[in-house]
C-alpha positions in Angstrom: -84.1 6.3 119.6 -86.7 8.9 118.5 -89.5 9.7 121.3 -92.8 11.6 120.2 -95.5 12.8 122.1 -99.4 12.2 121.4 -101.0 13.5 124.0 -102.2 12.4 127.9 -99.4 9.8 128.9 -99.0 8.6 125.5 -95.5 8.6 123.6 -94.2 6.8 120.6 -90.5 5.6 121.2 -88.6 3.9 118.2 -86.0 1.8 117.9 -84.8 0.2 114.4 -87.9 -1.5 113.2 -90.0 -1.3 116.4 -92.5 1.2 118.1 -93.6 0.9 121.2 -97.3 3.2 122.4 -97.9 3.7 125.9 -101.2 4.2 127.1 -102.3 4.7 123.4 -106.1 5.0 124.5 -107.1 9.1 123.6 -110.0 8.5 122.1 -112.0 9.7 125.1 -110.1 12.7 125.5 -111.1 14.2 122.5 -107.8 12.7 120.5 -107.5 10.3 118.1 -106.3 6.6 119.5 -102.2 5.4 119.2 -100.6 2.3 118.9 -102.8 0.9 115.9 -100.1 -1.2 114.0 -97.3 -0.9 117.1 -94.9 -3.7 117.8 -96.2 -3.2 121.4 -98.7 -1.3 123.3 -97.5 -0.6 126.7 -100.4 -0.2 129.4 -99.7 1.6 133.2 -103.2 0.4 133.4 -105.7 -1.9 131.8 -108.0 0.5 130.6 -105.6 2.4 128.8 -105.3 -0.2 125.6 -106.3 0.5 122.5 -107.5 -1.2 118.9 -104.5 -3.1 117.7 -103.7 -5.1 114.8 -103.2 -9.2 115.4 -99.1 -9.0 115.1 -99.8 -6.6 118.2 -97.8 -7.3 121.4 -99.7 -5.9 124.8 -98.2 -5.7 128.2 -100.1 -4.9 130.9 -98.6 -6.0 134.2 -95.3 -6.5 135.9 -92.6 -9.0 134.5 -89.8 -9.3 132.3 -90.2 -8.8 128.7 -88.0 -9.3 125.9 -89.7 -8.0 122.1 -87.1 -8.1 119.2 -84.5 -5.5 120.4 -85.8 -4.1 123.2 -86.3 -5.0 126.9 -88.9 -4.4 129.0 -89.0 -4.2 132.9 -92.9 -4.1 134.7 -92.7 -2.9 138.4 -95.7 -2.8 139.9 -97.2 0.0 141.8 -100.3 1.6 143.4 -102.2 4.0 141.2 -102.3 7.4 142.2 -105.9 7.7 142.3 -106.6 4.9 144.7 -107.6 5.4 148.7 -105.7 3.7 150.5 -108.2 1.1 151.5 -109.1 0.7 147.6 -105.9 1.4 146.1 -105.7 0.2 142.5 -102.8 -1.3 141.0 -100.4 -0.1 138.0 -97.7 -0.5 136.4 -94.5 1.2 136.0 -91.9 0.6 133.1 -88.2 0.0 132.2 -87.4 0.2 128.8 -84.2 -0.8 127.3 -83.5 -0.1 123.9 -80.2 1.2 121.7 -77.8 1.4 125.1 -80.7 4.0 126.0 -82.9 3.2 129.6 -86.6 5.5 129.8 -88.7 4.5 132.7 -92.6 5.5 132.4 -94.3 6.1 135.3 -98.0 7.1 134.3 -100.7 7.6 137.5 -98.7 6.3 140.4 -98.3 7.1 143.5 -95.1 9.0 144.6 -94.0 7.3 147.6 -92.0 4.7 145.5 -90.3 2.3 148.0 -86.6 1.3 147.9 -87.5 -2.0 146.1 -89.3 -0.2 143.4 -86.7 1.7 142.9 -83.8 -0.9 142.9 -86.4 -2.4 140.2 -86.8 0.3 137.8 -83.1 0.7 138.0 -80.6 3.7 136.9 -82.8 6.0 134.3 -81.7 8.0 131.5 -85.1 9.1 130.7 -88.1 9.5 132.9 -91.5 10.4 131.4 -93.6 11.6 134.5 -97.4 12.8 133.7 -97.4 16.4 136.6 -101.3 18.0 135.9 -102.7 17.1 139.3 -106.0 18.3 140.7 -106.1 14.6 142.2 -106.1 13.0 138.7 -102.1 12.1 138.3 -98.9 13.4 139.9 -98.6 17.2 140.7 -95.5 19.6 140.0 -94.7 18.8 143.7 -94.8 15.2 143.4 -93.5 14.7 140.2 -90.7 16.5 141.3 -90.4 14.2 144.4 -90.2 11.1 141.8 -87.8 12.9 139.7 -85.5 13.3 142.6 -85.5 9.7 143.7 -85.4 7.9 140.0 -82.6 11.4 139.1 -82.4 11.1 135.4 -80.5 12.8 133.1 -83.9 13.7 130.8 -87.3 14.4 132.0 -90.5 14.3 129.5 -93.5 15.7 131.2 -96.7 14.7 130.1 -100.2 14.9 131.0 -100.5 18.7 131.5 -103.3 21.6 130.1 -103.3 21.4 126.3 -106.9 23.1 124.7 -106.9 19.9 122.4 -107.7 17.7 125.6 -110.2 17.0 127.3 -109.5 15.5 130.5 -111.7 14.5 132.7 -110.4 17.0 135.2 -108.6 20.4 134.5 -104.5 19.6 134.4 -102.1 22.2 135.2 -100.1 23.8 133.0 -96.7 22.8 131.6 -94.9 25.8 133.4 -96.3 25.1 137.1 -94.0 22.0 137.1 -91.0 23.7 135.1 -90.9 26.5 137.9 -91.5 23.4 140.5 -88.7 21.5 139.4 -86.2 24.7 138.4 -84.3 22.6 135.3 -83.5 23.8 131.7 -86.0 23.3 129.5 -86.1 22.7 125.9 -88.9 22.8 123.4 -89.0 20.1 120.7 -91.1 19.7 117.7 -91.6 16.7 116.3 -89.3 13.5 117.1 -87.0 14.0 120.0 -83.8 11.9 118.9 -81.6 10.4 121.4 -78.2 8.9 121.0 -76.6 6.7 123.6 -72.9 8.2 125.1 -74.3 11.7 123.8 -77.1 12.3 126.5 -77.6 15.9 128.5 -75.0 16.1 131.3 -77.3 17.8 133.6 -81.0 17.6 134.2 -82.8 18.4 131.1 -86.7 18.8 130.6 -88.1 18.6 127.0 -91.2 19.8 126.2 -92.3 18.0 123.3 -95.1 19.2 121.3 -97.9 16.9 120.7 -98.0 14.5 117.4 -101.2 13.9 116.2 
């Protein structure tokens, strides 16, 4: 399994033939959009989708999911953003592929109850968006999900990067690291994974972005 980051809550993870995109949308932040010719585009939330070609696969909502050899697991969950007389829904995901389980939260919010949990299931990956500033999940409540889901990997996303512009400042990468007091390792390019062979202890890697 190879993972790369593109920016905001957007990875690329591959498996054989297929690619999945989540959240591939970027074009708004100043980035170029994911997820053109992807076996899937994986959406936390609706508005996250972006141009796709026909043979394109989109999920956007909870369910079971099987595409070629992967499986796919939507929980659903209340967006982070959302009062809570207006809360708006998301999505969380489960992604099995090559022996290897990553759950993506994107904007949710961090009191995940014990069904959502039993749902998403034992993680080997989490990719967890921490910038805050009432956008997304904070070093402090990232690091409360990371403790309840306890994976063996962590992939931050979402944090201050110049090339982004979100629509409201994101704290940087370190705020969390110092939050969450893990190793961390920095990764260029394609973050390779190999089932039996994962980190024994909790690892963060800091991939740097893919355009």
């Amino acid at each position: 399994m190879d993972i790369e980051y593109k920016g905001a809550n957007c990875i690329s993870i591959s498996v054989k033939k297929s690619i999945i995109f989540t959240d591939p949308k970027l074009s708004g932040l100043g980035l170029k959009d994911q997820g053109m010719s992807a076996t899937v585009q994986l959406l936390t939330q609706p508005q996250f989708e972006a141009p796709h070609s026909e043979d394109t696969i989109v999920i956007a909502g909870p369910g079971e999911y099987e595409v070629q050899n992967i499986s796919i697991r939507g929980v659903a969950a209340r967006a982070h953003m959302g009062a809570d007389e207006k809360a708006r829904s998301a999505t969380m995901y489960a992604i099995e592929a090559a022996d290897i389980t990553v759950v993506i939260t994107g904007h949710v919010f961090p009191s995940l109850n014990e069904e959502q949990l039993e749902a998403l299931g034992v993680a080997d990956v989490l990719v967890v968006p921490v910038g805050g500033n009432g956008y997304t999940l904070d070093a402090t409540g990232a690091v409360d999900l990371i403790r309840k889901i306890d994976p063996k990997i962590v992939i931050p996303t979402h944090y201050a990067d110049k090339a982004t512009n979100y629509e409201v400042p994101q704290a940087e990468f370190e705020q969390f690291t110092k939050e969450l007091g893990a190793t961390v390792e920095e990764v260029t390019g394609k973050l390779k994974l190999k089932a039996g062979v994962l980190n024994e202890t909790l690892t963060v890697y800091r991939l740097n972005r893919v355009a």
